[in-house]
N, C-alpha and C positions, 0 to 999 in steps of 0.2 A: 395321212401323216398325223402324229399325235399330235395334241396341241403341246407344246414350249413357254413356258414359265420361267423370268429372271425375277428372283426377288430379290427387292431390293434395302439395302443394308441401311433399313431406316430406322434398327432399335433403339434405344435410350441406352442398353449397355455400350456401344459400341462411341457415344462420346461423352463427356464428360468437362464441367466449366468447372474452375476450381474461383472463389474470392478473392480479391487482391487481398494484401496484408494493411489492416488498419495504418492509415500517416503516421498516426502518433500512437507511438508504443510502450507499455510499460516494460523497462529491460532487465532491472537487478533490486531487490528485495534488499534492502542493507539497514545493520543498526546503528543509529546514531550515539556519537560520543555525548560524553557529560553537557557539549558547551555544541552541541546539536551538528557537529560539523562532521561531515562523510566524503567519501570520493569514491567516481565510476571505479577504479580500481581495488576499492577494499572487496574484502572479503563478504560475500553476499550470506542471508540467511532462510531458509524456508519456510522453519517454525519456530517459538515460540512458546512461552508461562505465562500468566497472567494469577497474581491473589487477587482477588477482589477485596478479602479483607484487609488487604493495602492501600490500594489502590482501581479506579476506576477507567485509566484513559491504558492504550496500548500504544505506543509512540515506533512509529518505521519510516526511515527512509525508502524513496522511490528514485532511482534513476530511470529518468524518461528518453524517449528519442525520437525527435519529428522530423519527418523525411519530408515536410514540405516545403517549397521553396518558390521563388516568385521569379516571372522572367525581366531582367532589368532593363529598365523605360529610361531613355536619354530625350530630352525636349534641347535641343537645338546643342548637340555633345555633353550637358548637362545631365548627371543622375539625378533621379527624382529623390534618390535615396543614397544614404551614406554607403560605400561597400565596405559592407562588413556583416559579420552572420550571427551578430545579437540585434534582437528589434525589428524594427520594419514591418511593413503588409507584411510579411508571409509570416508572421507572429501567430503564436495558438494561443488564443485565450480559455484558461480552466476556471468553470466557472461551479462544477458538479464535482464533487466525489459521492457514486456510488457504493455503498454497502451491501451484501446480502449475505445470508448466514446459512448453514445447515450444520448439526450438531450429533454427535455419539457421547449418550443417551439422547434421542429426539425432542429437542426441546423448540416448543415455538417462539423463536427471536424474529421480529419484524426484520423486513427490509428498513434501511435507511439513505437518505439521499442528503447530502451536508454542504453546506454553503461552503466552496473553497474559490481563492483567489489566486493564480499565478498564470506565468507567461513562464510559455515554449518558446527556444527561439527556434529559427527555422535552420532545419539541415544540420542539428545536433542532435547528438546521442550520450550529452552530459547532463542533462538539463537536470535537475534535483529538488526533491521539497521532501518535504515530513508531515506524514498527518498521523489522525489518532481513528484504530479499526476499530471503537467500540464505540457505537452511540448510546445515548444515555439509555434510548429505549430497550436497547439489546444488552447493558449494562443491568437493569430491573428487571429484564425476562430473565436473568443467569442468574440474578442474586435471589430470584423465589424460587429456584430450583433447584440450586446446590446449597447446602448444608452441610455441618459435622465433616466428613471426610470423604462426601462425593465430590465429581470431578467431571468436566467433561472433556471432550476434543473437540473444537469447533473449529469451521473453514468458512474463513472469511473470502467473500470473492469480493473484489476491487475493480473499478473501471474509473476513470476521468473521462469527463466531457465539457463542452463548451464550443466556441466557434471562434474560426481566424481573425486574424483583424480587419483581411483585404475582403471584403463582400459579405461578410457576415454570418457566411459559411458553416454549418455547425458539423461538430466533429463527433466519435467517439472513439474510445482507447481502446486496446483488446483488454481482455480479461484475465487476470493471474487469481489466481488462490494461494493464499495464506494460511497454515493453519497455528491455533493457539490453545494450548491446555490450561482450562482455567479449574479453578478451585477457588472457594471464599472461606477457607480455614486459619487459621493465622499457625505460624510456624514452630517447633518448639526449637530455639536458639540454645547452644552452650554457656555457660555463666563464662561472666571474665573474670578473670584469674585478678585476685587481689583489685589494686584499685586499677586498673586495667581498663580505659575508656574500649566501648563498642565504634570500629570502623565502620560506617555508614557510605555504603554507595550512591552517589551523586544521582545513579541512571540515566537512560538516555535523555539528553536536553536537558537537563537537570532536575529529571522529572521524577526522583524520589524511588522509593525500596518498591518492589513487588512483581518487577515486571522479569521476566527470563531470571531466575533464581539469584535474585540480586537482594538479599539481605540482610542486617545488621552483622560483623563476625559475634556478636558475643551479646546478654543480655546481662545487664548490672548484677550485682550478686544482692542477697536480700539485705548485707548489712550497709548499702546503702552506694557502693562505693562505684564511682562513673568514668 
């Protein structure tokens, strides 16, 4: 009799683990009003302008969302804890916003890592804050490299981290990319018409001209008039 061989279905293709999905998750990309205020429901954005000859900071909202949540502890029918789904242990404290950069034309922008402060609460998908995607040091690598009428595209990757309240737990966020077209040219604006003041946009937070094609409408005319 021949010999008989089962082989067995122990390849690597044949199964497959996949990651759970990070607790706490970055959900929607949104730009902040004049007076820094947003909501999960506005209108979210992808990209982004930047002058640098305007300005230096990039200002976006983040709606965040943490899936974590604590099991409720009664001492003698007493909660340990208020019910309700702001605060408490199951609380995420952000304590990091990462930065990283890669850029068309390849310019070398450091990583950055930025001291940020807030609280997730737990088992929301509102949670909200604004920071700024340009550290100073990737700020001075863009402004030695653009000039005159160059330009780049750069994609900002984003993460938060930090750790719960309950055990001290440390966390990290998934990763979204950004991207923002910057230039350091200053704009050539329309004269205003007679004595015709230039409308000035507030920008986001109230943080001034230069960011996503935000402005002056009009530049004084030479005989003086504002």
């Amino acid at each position: 009799m021949k010999p008989f061989f089962i082989a067995a279905a122990l390849s690597l293709g044949l199964c497959s683990c996949s990651e759970s999905a990070p607790v706490v998750q970055i959900l929607q990309t949104i730009q902040p009003d004049e007076s820094c205020d947003f909501g999960p429901d506005d209108t979210g954005i992808a990209n982004g302008s930047l002058n640098l000859a305007y300005r230096s900071a990039y200002v976006l909202g983040l709606v965040v969302k943490s899936s974590y949540t604590s099991t409720p502890i009664d001492v003698n029918g007493v909660p340990l804890e208020p019910d309700t789904d702001v605060g408490g242990s199951a609380s995420a404290f952000v304590d990091t916003l990462k930065l990283s950069y890669s850029s068309t034309p390849n310019i070398n922008i450091p990583d950055g890592e930025v001291p940020y402060t807030a609280v997730i609460n737990p088992a929301s998908d509102e949670n909200r804050m604004v920071v700024n995607l340009m550290t100073a040091e990737a700020v001075a690598a863009l402004e030695g490299a653009l000039g005159g009428n160059q330009s780049a595209s750069v994609r900002v990757t984003i993460q938060l981290t930090g750790e719960f309240a309950a055990g001290g737990k440390k966390f990290e966020s998934n990763e979204i990319v950004y991207g923002i077209d910057v230039a350091n040219t200053a704009v050539t604006l329309p004269p205003c018409v007679g004595t015709a003041a230039p409308e000035i946009p507030a920008g986001p937070c109230g943080s001034g001209i230069g960011q996503d094609n935000q402005y002056p409408s009009c530049q004084p005319g030479a005989d003086g008039g504002a």
